[in-house]
N, C-alpha and C positions, 0 to 999 in steps of 0.2 A: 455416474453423472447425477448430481443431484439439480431435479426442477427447482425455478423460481416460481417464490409462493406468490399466484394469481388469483386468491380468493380474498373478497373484502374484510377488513379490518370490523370487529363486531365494535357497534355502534359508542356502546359504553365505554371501551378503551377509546374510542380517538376523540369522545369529548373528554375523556381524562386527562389524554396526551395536550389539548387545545387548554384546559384549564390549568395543567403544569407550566405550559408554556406560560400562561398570561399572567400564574401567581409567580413566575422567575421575574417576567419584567417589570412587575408590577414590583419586585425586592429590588430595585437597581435605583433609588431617586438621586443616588448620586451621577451616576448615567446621565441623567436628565443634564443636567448640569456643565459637566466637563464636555457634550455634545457640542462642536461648533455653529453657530448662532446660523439659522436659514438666511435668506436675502431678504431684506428691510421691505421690499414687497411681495414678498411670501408672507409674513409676518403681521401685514396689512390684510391680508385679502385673508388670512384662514382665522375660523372663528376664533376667539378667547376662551378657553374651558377650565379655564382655572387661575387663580389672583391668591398674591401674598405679599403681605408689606410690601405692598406698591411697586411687585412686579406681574406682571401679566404672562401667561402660558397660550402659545394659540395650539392649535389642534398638528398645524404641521411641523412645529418642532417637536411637538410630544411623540409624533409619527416619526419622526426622524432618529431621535433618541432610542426609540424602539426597534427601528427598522431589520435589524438582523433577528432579533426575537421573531417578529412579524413576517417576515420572510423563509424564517423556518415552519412557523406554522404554515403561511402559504404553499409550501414544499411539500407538509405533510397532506393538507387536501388533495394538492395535485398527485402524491402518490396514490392516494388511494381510489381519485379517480380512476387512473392511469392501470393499477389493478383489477378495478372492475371492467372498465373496456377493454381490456387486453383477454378477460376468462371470457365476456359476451363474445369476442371475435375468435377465439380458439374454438368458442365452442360451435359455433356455427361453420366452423371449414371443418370440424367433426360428424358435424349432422351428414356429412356425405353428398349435397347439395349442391357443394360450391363446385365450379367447376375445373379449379386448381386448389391447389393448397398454400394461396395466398392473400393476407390481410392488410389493409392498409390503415393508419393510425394515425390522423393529425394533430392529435394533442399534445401541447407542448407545455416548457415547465413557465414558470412564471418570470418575470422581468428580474433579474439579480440586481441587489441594489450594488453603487458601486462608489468604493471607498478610498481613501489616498494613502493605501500603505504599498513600500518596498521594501525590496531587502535591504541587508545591513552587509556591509563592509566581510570578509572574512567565512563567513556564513552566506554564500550564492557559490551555484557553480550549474554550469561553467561559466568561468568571467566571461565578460564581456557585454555586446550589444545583443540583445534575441527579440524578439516580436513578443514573446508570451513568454509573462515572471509570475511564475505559482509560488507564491509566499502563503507557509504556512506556519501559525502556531502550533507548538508543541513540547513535549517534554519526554524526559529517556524513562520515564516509569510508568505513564500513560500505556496500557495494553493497546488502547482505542489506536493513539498513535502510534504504535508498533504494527497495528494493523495498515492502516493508511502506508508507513510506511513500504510495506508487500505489496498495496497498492498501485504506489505511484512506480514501483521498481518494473511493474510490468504495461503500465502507460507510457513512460519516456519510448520505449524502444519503437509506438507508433509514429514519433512525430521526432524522426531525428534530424537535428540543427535546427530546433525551432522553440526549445522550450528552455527556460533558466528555471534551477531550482533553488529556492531560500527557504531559511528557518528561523523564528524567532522564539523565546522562549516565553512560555507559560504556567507557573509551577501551582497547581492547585495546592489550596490549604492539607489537605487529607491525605499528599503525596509524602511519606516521610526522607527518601531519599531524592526526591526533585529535584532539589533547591543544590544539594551538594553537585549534582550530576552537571546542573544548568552552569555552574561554577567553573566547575572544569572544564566544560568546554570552552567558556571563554579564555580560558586561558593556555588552551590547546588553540583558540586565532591568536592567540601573541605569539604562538610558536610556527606558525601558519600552517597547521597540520587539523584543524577545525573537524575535514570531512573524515583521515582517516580515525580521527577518535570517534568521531558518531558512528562513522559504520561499524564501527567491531561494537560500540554497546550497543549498537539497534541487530545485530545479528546473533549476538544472545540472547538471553533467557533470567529470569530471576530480577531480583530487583537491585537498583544501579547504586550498591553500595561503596564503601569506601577498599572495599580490598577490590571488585571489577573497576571503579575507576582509576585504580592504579594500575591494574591489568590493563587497560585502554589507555595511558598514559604510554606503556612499556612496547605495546602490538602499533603505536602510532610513531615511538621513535622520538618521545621527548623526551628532552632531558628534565628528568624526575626531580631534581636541585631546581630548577626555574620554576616547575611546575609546584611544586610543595611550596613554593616563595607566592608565586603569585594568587594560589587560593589562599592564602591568610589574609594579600590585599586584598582592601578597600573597594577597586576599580572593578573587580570583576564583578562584584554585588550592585555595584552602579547602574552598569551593564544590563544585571538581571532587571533591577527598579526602573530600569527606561524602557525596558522590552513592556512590561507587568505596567505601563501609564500607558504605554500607546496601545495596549490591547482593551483597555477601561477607555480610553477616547473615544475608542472605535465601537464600544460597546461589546469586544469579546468577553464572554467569560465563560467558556466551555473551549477544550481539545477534543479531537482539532477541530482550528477552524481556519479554514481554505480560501484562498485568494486567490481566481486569475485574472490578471492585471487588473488587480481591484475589485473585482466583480465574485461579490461574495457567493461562495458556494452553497451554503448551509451546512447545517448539520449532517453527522453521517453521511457527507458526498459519496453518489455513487460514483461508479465507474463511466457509466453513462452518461451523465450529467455534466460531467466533467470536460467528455469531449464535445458535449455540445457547447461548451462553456467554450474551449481550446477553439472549437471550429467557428464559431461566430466569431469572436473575437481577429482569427484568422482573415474571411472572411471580410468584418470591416475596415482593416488593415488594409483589405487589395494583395491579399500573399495567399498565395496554392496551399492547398494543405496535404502535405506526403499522405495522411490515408487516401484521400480519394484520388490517387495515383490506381488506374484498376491493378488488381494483380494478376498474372497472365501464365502463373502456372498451377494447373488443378494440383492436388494436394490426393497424394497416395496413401493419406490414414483412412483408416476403414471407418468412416463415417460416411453419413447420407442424412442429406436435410429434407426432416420431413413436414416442416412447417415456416411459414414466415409471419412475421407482422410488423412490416415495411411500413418508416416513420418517414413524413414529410421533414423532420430536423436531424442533423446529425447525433448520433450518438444515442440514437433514441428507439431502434431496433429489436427485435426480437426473434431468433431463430431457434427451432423447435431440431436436435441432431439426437441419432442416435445409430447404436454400432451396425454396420452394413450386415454381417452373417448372425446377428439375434434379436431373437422376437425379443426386444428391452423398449418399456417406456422410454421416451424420449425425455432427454433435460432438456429445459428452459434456461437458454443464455443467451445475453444483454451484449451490447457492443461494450468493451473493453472489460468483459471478464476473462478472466483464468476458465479454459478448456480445459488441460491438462497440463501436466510439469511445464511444458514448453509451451505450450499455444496459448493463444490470444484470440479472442473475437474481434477481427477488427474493424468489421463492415458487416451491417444485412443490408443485402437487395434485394428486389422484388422475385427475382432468380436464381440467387445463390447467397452465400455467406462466404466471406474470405476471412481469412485466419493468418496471423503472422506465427510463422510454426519454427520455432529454434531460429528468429532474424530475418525468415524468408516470405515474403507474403506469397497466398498460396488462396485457390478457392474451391468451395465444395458445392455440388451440386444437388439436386433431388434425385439424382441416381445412384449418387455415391462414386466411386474411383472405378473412370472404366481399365486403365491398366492392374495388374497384382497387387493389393492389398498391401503396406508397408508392414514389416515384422517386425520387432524388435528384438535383439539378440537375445538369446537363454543369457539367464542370469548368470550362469558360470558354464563350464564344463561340469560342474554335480549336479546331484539331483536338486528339484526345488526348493526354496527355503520351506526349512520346516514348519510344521505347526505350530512350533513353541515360541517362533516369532511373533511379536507383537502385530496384531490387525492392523494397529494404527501405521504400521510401517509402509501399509499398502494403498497408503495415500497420495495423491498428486506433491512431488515438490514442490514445497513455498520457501521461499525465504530473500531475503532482501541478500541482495552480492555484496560481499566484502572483497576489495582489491589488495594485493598482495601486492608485496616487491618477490619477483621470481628469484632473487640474490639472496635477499634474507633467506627467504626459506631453506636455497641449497644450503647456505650454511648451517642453520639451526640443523637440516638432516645431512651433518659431516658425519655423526655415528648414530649410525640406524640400527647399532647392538645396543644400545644405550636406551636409545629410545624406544625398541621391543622390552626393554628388560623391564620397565614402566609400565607394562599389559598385563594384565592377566587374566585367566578364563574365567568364562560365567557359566551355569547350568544352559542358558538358550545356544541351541543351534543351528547351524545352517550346512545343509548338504552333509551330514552325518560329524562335523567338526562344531567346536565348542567357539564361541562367538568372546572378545575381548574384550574386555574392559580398560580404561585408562587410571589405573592407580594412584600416581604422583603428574600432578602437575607444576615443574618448575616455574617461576617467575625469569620472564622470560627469554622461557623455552617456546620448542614449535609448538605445544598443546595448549601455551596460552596462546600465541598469537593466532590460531584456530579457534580462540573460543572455548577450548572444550573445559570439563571441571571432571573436579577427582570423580571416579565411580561412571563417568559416562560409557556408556557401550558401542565402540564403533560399530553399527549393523552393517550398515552398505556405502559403497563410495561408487558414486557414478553408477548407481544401479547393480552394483556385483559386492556379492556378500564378503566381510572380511572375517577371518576368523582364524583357528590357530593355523591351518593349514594351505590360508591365501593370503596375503595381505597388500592388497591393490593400493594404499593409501599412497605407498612410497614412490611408483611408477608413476601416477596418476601426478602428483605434485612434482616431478619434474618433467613431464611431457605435455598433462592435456592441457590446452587453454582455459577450461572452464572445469573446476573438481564440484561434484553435489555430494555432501553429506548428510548420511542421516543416522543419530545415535536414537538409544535408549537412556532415559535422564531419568534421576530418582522420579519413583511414581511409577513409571511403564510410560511414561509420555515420550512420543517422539519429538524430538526437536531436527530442522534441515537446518546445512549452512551448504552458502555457493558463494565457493572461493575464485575469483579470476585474475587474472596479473596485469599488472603494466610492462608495458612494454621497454 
């Protein structure tokens, strides 16, 4: 478990960070400009700080124009306030003193400014009417956005039937394949297949060129004739040119940048931030919010909380866990991070922390599980993976879900001689058996519509090693509900994908 970093920002970096900030906006005069005009007595009443052929500037539309600049800086003081009060209050229920091991913290973030964008047509899901629309810019070559993505895939599941998701696009100068990627999707919503082309490129790897946007084309089920027609029109680059004016109105110009129901997130949204964002909003609405529904059954993973730092706002928490049977520092996790593969932080109280563990909410105490410790099954019937496995394999799964058609797949696996004869072994081990690699990957076949690329190493499916002498891939894609995979990708890097089905 790795802690969150509680120690202040050295002085030097955050007036560097505050001076980046204000020479960015200080480059934006067109900004100024295409900003919509304050009210004629706003205009009146804030001073005048600047004249040009005989137009006048007041101070609140210049504040207005900036505002998302300005609100990012404001975000960054309040983090690092937020930092240092969070180590002073650690560190005193450390001194031994206190008489529980609990903190209380009412700082909160600053007022989010709030702006008039929605989604677009084709691009929201789920349709319909929802209380809370997180419209966000972005684009398929953005890491940052790749990340976010992972993000929000493990936020929805706290707040279900309550939240719509949009995207609009953004393609920085410096992206070379942006623009083509941005492209194609729109012309994956003329096919009305928008979401299954972005998730299969957001659940890969590499950059969103011209041979994986036809692989995304092909795993989405369009017809590759419409879709080769439509990126040479016109319309779809229109598309991108009205996305790219209403982000310059707004005054975005960084990925991503996050919107709920208007209410700008800033930079680098946390997780936490978020649901405060989600919960107020809720809140002002007059609508219940599913987290703070309590959760009512203790939770049988071997953890124990051994600290808190209990926020007067939603989502603005701090719990101190760590393993019940070892002497291990404790990590430092925020409400709606990633605990492990499956869990969620979804709540700190002053009492306990609850956690949404594999869909189920669940909560942990400062004693840890009074029933038997949960186990997770040996990896296989062999011995352990061996050594020769990559470390990085023994990391928490991440990965954004891609949905499947359960039909497709059975067909593409009509000949499973076929598609073993497409493996072949690598020097890494597991359980005394040689571990596989995928050789050819057809156009599409099952291995694109998985994502995978020539040379990847299936390591593990659903936590159980594959290799020449098991090969779980096959069973697992026609039974379990949810497959997790994790290969080895040029480099020794691991990559995960979680494949689930519709029904």
């Amino acid at each position: 478990m790795m802690p969150v970093a509680l120690l202040p920002l050295p002085i030097a970096r955050l007036l560097a960070l505050l001076l980046l900030c204000l020479s960015a906006t200080a480059c934006e005069p067109q900004q100024a400009r295409r900003a919509a005009s304050p009210p004629e007595s706003t205009r009146q009443d804030s001073p005048v700080v600047g004249t040009a052929a005989g137009s006048r500037f007041t101070l609140a539309e210049t504040e207005r124009a900036a505002s998302l600049a300005l609100h990012d800086i404001d975000m960054q003081r309040y983090r690092l306030l937020r930092s240092v009060l969070e180590a002073s209050l650690l560190a005193e229920l450390d001194t031994g003193t206190a008489k529980d091991k609990v903190a209380h913290i009412k700082l909160q973030p600053p007022q989010a400014p709030r702006l008039p964008v929605r989604g677009a047509p084709g691009r929201t899901r789920p349709e319909g009417d929802y209380p809370i629309e997180i419209v966000v810019f972005c684009n398929l070559e953005s890491p940052h956005c790749g990340r976010w993505q992972q993000q929000l895939s493990h936020l929805l599941p706290l707040y279900p039937g309550v939240i719509q998701h949009a995207e609009r696009n953004l393609v920085m100068p410096f992206h070379r394949h942006g623009r083509l990627a941005a492209l194609a999707g729109y012309c994956a919503v003329a096919q009305e297949a928008y979401w299954q082309y972005r998730d299969f490129m957001v659940a890969g790897s590499g950059p969103p060129d011209r041979q994986r946007i036809l692989s995304g084309g092909r795993a989405a089920g369009l017809s590759m004739d419409k879709f080769a027609a439509c990126m040479a029109n016109e319309q779809a680059a229109k598309r991108l040119q009205a996305d790219a004016e209403l982000a310059s109105d707004l005054g975005v110009d960084a990925v991503p940048a996050v919107f709920v129901n208007g209410l700008y997130a800033g930079a680098n949204a946390e997780p936490g931030h978020l649901l405060w964002l989600i919960d107020s909003e809720l809140r002002r609405l007059g609508i219940d919010s599913p987290r703070m529904i309590a959760a009512r059954q203790q939770s049988l993973e071997a953890l124990k909380l051994d600290a808190v730092v209990a926020a007067t706002g939603p989502g603005l928490g701090l719990a101190a866990l760590a393993p019940v049977a070892q002497a291990q520092t404790p990590g430092f996790y925020r409400e709606g991070e990633l605990l492990g593969s499956q869990l969620t932080i979804r709540r700190v109280l002053a009492d306990r922390v609850e956690i949404l563990n594999r869909g189920v909410p669940e909560w942990i105490g400062f004693n840890g599980p009074q029933a038997p410790a949960r186990r997770e099954p040996p990896a296989s019937d062999e011995t352990d993976v061996d050594a020769e496995m990559p470390a990085s394999l023994q990391y928490p799964h991440r990965a954004v879900p891609l949905t499947l058609d359960r039909t497709d797949v059975l067909v593409l696996m009509s000949d499973v001689a076929a598609l073993e004869a497409s493996l072949e072994t690598v020097p890494l081990k597991a359980g005394g058996f040689q571990l596989l690699k995928v050789a050819t990957v057809e156009p599409g076949g099952l291995y694109e519509l998985l994502g995978l690329q020539p040379g990847d190493v299936i390591a593990m499916v659903n936590e159980q090693p594959m290799h020449e002498g098991d090969k779980p891939l096959w069973h697992a894609l026609q039974t379990e509900d949810e497959v997790r995979l994790r290969v080895v990708r040029q480099g020794g890097l691991a990559h995960h994908y979680t494949y689930r089905f519709r029904d």
